[in-house]
C-alpha positions in Angstrom: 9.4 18.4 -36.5 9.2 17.5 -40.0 5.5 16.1 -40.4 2.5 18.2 -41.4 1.1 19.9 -38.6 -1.9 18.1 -39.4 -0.7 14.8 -39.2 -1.4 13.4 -35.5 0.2 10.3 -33.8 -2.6 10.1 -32.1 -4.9 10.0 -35.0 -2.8 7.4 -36.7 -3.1 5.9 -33.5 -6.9 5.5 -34.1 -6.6 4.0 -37.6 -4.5 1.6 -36.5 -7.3 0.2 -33.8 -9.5 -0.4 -36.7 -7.2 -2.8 -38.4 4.4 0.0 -54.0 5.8 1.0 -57.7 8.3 1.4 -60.3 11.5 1.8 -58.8 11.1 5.3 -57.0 8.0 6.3 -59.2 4.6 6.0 -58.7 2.4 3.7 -60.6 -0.9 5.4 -62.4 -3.9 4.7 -62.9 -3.6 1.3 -61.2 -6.9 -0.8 -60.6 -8.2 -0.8 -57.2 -11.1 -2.6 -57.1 -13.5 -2.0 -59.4 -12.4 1.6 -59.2 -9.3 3.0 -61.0 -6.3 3.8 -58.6 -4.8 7.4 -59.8 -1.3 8.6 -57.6 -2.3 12.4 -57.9 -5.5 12.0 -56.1 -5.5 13.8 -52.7 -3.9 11.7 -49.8 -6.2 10.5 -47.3 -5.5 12.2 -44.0 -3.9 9.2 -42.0 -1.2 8.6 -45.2 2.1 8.2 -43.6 3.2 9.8 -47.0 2.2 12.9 -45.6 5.9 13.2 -44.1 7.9 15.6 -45.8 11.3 14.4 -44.8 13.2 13.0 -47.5 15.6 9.8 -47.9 18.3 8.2 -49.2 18.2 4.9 -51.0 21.1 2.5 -50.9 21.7 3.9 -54.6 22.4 7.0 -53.3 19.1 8.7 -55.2 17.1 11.2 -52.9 13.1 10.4 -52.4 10.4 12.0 -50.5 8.3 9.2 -48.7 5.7 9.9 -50.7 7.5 8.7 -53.5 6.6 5.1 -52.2 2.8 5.7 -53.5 1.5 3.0 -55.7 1.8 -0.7 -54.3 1.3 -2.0 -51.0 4.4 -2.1 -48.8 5.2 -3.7 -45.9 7.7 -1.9 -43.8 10.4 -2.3 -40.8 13.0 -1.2 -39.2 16.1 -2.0 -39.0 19.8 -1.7 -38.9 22.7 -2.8 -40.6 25.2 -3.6 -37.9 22.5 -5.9 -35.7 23.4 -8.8 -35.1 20.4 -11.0 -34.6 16.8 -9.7 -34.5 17.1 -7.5 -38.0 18.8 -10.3 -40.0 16.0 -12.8 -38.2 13.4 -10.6 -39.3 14.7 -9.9 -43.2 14.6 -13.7 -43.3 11.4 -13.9 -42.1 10.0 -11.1 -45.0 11.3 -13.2 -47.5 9.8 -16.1 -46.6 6.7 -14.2 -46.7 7.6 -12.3 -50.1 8.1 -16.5 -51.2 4.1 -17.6 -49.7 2.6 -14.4 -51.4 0.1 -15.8 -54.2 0.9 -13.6 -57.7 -1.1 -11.3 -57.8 -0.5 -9.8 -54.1 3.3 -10.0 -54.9 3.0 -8.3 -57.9 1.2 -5.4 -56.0 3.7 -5.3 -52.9 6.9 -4.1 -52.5 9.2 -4.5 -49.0 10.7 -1.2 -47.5 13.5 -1.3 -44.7 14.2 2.0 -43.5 17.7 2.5 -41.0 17.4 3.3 -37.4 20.9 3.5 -37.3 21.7 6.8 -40.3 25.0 7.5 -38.7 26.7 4.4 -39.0 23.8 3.1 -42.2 25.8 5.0 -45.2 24.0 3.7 -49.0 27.5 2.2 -49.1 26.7 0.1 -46.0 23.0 -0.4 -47.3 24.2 -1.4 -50.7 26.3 -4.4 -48.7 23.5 -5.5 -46.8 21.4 -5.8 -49.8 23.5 -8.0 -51.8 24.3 -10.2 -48.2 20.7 -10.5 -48.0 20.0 -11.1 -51.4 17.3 -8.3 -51.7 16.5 -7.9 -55.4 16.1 -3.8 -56.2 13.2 -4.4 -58.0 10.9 -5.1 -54.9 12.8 -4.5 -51.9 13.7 -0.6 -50.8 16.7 0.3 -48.4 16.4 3.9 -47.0 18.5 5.9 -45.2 17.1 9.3 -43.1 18.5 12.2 -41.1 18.1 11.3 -37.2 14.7 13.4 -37.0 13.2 12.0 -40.0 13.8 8.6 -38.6 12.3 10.0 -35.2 8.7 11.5 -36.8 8.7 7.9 -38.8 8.9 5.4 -36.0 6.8 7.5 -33.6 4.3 7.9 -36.0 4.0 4.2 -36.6 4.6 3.2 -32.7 7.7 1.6 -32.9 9.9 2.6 -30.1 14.1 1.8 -30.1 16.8 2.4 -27.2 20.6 3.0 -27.4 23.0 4.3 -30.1 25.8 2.6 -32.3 25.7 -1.0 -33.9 24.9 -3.7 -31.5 23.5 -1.6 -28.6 20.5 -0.6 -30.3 17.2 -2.5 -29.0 14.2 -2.5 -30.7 11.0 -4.7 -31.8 10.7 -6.6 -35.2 6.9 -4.5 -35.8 6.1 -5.3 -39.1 3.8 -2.3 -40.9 1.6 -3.0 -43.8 0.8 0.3 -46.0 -1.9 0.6 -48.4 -1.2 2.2 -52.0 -1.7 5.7 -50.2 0.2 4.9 -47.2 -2.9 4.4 -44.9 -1.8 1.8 -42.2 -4.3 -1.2 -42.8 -1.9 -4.0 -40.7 0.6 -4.0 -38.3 2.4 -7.1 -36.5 4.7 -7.4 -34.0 6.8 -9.7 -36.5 6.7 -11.1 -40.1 7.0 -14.8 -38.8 3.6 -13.9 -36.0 1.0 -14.4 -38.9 2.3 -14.1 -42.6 -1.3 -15.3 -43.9 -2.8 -13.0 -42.0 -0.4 -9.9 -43.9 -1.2 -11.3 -47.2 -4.9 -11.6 -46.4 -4.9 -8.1 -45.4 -2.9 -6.9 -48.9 -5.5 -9.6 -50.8 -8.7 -8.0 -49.1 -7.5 -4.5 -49.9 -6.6 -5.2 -54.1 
């Protein structure tokens, strides 16, 4: 397995019961609050940035998930070759990205990571961003070895079935990531509740 040996399921698990970034850099000394944010303090111990697997953009530039660290992003699954729930749900994230108020959109970014790497080349990613109409400056496309993909969606719960384009069943769960990568919301789709995603992003500025 690729995660630190520290980081649990089951602990994430537990955090998730109490219910981001220059372009592949984090931001510094961002304001949080009334405190200042700073991206080389110590990650809490429920970060899902503690993976140490890395990725590859649609861009073809390398990034460990970590690199992520600095806005809130909102996260999903997905692959390029499905036919109906994944372009369903991207549709549905940009309706929410359109309802976000300023200031939470100028603190979030949107991250789609493949569930399908062997067939999900950042040729194949690059496509699907301009078919979609996903704008690089807030919208991520990341492409993982088979295990990294593995430790990512058990760690956040989200379970898929089958191999190769169409035959691959899965949920539409929608993760919402604090500037460290704590888990703070997640939804079984984007269309469930947007207000209640940008509420949680709005609470947590």
């Amino acid at each position: 397995m690729s995660t630190r040996r520290w980081f649990a399921p089951a602990a994430l698990s537990l955090g998730l019961a109490c219910g981001v970034f220059g372009y592949l850099r984090p931001v510094l000394g961002q304001k949080h609050g009334a405190h200042a944010w700073h991206a080389q303090a110590p990650l809490p111990a429920r970060s899902l940035y503690g993976l140490d697997s890395e990725f590859v953009t649609d861009s073809r530039a390398r990034l460990e998930f970590g690199a992520l660290r600095g806005h809130f992003q909102i996260l999903a699954l997905i692959f390029t070759r499905c036919p109906t729930v994944c372009p369903m749900l991207v549709h549905d994230l940009k309706a929410l990205e359109r309802a976000m108020p300023a200031d939470v959109s100028a603190a979030t970014r949107f991250t789609l990571v493949s569930i399908d790497p062997e067939h999900d080349t950042p040729e194949a990613l690059g496509a699907y961003r301009i078919k979609h109409e996903l704008d690089e400056e807030h919208w991520f496309l990341l492409r993982g070895e088979p295990e990294a993909v593995r430790d990512l969606s058990a760690l956040l719960g989200f379970s898929f079935s089958g191999a190769g384009g169409a035959a691959i069943a899965h949920s539409k769960l929608v993760t919402v990531l604090n500037r460290d990568g704590e888990v703070i919301l997640q939804q079984e789709s984007a269309a469930a509740d947007p207000e209640k995603i940008i509420d949680a992003i709005a609470r947590a500025l």
